[in-house]
N, C-alpha and C positions, 0 to 999 in steps of 0.2 A: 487708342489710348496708349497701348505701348509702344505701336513704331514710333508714335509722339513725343516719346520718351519721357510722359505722364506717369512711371511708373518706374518710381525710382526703385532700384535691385542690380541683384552681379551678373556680370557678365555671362555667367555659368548658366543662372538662372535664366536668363533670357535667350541664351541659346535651345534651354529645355523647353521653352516655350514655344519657338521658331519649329521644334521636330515633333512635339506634338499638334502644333496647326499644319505640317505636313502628312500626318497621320491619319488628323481629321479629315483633309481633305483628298489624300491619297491610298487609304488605309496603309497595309503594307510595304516596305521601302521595296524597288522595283529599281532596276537601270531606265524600263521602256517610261516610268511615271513621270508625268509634266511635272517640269522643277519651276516655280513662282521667281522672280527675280527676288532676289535678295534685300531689296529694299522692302519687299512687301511683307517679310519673316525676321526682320534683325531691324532694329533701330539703326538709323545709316548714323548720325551723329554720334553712336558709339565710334565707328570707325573713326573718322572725321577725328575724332579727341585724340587718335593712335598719331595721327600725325604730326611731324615737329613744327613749332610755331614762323611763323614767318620773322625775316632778319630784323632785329630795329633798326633803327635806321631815325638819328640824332636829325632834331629840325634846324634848321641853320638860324644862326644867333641874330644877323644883320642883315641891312639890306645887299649892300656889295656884295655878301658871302652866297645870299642867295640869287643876285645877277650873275656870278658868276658859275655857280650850280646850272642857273639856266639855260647861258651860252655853253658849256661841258655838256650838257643833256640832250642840245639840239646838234653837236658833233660828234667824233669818235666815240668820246664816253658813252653818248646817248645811244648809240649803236652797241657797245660792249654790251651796257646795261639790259638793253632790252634783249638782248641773246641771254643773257645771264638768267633774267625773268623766265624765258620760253624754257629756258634747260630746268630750273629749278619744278617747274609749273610741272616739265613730262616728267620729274623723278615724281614729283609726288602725288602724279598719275598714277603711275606703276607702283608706288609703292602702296596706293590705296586700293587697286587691281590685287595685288598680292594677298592683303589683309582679308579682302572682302574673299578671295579665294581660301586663307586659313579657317575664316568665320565659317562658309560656307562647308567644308570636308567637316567640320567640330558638329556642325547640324547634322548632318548626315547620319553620323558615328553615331549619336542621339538618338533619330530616326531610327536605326537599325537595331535598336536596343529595343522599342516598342511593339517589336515583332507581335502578331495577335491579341493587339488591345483594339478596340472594338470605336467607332466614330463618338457614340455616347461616351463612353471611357474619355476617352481623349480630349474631350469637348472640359468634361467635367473637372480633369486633371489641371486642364490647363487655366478655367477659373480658381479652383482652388488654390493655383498657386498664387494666381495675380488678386486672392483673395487677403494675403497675407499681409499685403499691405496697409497698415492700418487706417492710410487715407481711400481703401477700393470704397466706390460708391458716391463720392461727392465728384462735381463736375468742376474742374480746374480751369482758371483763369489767370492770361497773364498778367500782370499787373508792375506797376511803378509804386513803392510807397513811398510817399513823399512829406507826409506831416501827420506826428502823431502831438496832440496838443491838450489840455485840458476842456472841456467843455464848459460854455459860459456860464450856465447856472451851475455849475459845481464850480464857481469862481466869484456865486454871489455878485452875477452880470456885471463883475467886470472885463470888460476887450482886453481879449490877449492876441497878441500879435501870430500872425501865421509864421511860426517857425519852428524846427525842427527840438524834441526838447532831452533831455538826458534819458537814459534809458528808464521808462518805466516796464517792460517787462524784457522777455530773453530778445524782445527785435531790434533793440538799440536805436540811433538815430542817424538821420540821413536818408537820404534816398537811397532806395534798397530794389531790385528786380524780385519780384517775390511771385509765388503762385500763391492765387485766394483760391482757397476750396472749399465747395457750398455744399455742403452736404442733408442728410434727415436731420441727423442730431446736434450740428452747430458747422458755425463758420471757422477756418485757419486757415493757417498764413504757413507756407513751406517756402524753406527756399530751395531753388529749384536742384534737382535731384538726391535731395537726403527726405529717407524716409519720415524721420517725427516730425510733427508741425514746430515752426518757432512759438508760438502761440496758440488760440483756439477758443473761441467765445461761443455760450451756448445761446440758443437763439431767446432765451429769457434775462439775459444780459446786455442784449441789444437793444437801446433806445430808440433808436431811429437810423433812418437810412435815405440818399435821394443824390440826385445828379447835380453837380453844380455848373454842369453844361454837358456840350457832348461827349470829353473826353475826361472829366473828373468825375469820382463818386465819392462819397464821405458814406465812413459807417462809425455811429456813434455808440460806443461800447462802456456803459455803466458813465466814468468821468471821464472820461477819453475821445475824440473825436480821432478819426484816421481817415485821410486822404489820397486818395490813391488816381492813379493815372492808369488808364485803358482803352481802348477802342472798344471795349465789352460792356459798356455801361447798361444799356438798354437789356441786355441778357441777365446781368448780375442782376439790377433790377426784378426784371421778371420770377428771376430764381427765386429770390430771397421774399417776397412775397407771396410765393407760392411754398414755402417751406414754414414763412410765417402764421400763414392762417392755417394750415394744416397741425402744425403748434398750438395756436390758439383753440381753435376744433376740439382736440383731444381735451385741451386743459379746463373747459370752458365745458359744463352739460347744458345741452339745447334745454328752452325754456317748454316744449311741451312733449320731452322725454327724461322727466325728471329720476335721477339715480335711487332705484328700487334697492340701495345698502350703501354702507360708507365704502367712500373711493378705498383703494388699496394703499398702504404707503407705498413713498414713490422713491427708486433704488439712493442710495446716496452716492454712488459712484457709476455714471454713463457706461455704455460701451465704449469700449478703447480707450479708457481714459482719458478720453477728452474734459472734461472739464465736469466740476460737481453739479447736481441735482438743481436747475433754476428753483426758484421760489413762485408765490403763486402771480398767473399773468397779468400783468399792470396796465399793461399799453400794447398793441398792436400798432407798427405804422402802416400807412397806406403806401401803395406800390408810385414810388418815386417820392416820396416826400421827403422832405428838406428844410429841417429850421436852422435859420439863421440865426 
């Protein structure tokens, strides 16, 4: 989850993490200790972000401007250019070798600070820290959102068009690259690498849920319908179904272990603030379902 860079945090932080999993698995910092390649200890896309972006490079207006782009690119030019590519391509080899060699001596220095902290220690330090994060524990998914709309009976079944609609909450409209994260206590919506969710539904605010093929899912949230695009449908699926009836489980006393005292009340503010206390369970959907 962290090389994945599922855990958004500083740089600093994440280098502390890299010298405590070599702790854990090295105890003591040693010259003779097997060193991990650096991709297995550091988010390589940290790197990768150090580097400066590639040139733009303006599309040509017309057709002649781009025949003649074409004829230049299978001649001299096309020869300059591709040397130009190769030279650019080894700076920013070496200067990604360099980096990954800064990242790696800042680990180290880390490590050496750990002297006599114990495998358990270290294990435990190192959750703790990736515990901070207020989304640790829910499984991330990437995700497309593409349509957040009003739902048709909270429109008195009138058809509303699939389109993207003014902001009703902080996610605004348009298509947006976002992480769904499916947790115990509710579903949110991050975007990718900032710690607070944009949003965050608790799973007693969720109406329904189901696939609208292989690569769409819809989660409908109180009046809200939200569509999203994934290759993880069948997982999200799975999840949220299985978080579902565990929800409902609790909220719900079995009918021949009836409650021997009144239930406790029930907090008015979740953990992590995610979102207020549901109300009591209405509806359960089934795993993939889907109203139209």
């Amino acid at each position: 989850m962290v090389l994945r860079g599922y855990v958004p945090t500083s740089e600093e932080t994440l280098q502390t993490l890299a010298a405590l999993r070599l702790q854990s698995l090295n105890s003591d910092f040693s010259t003779h200790a097997p060193f991990p390649r650096l991709e297995e200890l550091f988010p390589p896309h940290v790197l990768h972000a150090r580097l400066p972006p590639p040139p733009h490079q303006p599309p040509t207006k017309c057709r002649g401007a781009r025949l003649r782009a074409g004829l230049l690119a299978g001649g001299l030019w096309g020869q300059a250019l591709a040397k130009q590519r190769a030279e650019r391509d080894q700076r920013l080899r070496g200067r990604l070798r360099e980096e990954g060699a800064s990242t790696m001596a800042a680990i180290v220095e880390k490590w050496k600070l750990l002297q006599g902290m114990g495998r358990p220690e270290a294990m435990a330090a190192y959750v703790a820290l990736v515990r901070e994060w207020p989304g640790f524990g829910s499984t991330l998914f990437d995700v497309d959102l593409h349509v957040v709309r009003p739902r048709l009976d909270a429109v008195q079944e009138q058809p509303w068009p699939w389109a993207a609609l003014p902001p009703l909450s902080p996610l605004g409209s348009g298509p947006q690259r976002l992480w769904l994260g499916i947790g115990a206590k509710a579903v949110s919506l991050y975007k990718p690498g900032e710690p607070e969710p944009l949003d965050s539904f608790c799973y007693g605010r969720i109406s329904s849920f189901g696939a609208s093929d292989s690569s769409t899912f819809r989660l409908s949230v109180e009046d809200r319908d939200l569509l999203f695009e994934t290759s993880q449908v069948d997982e999200i699926a799975q999840l949220l179904n299985t978080y579902l009836a565990s929800a409902g489980a609790q909220r719900l006393p079995r009918p021949q272990d009836p409650p021997t005292s009144p239930p406790a009340p029930e907090p008015s503010v979740l953990p992590q603030r995610l979102c207020p206390a549901a109300g009591p369970w209405q509806r359960q959907p089934s795993v993939g379902s889907s109203h139209s």
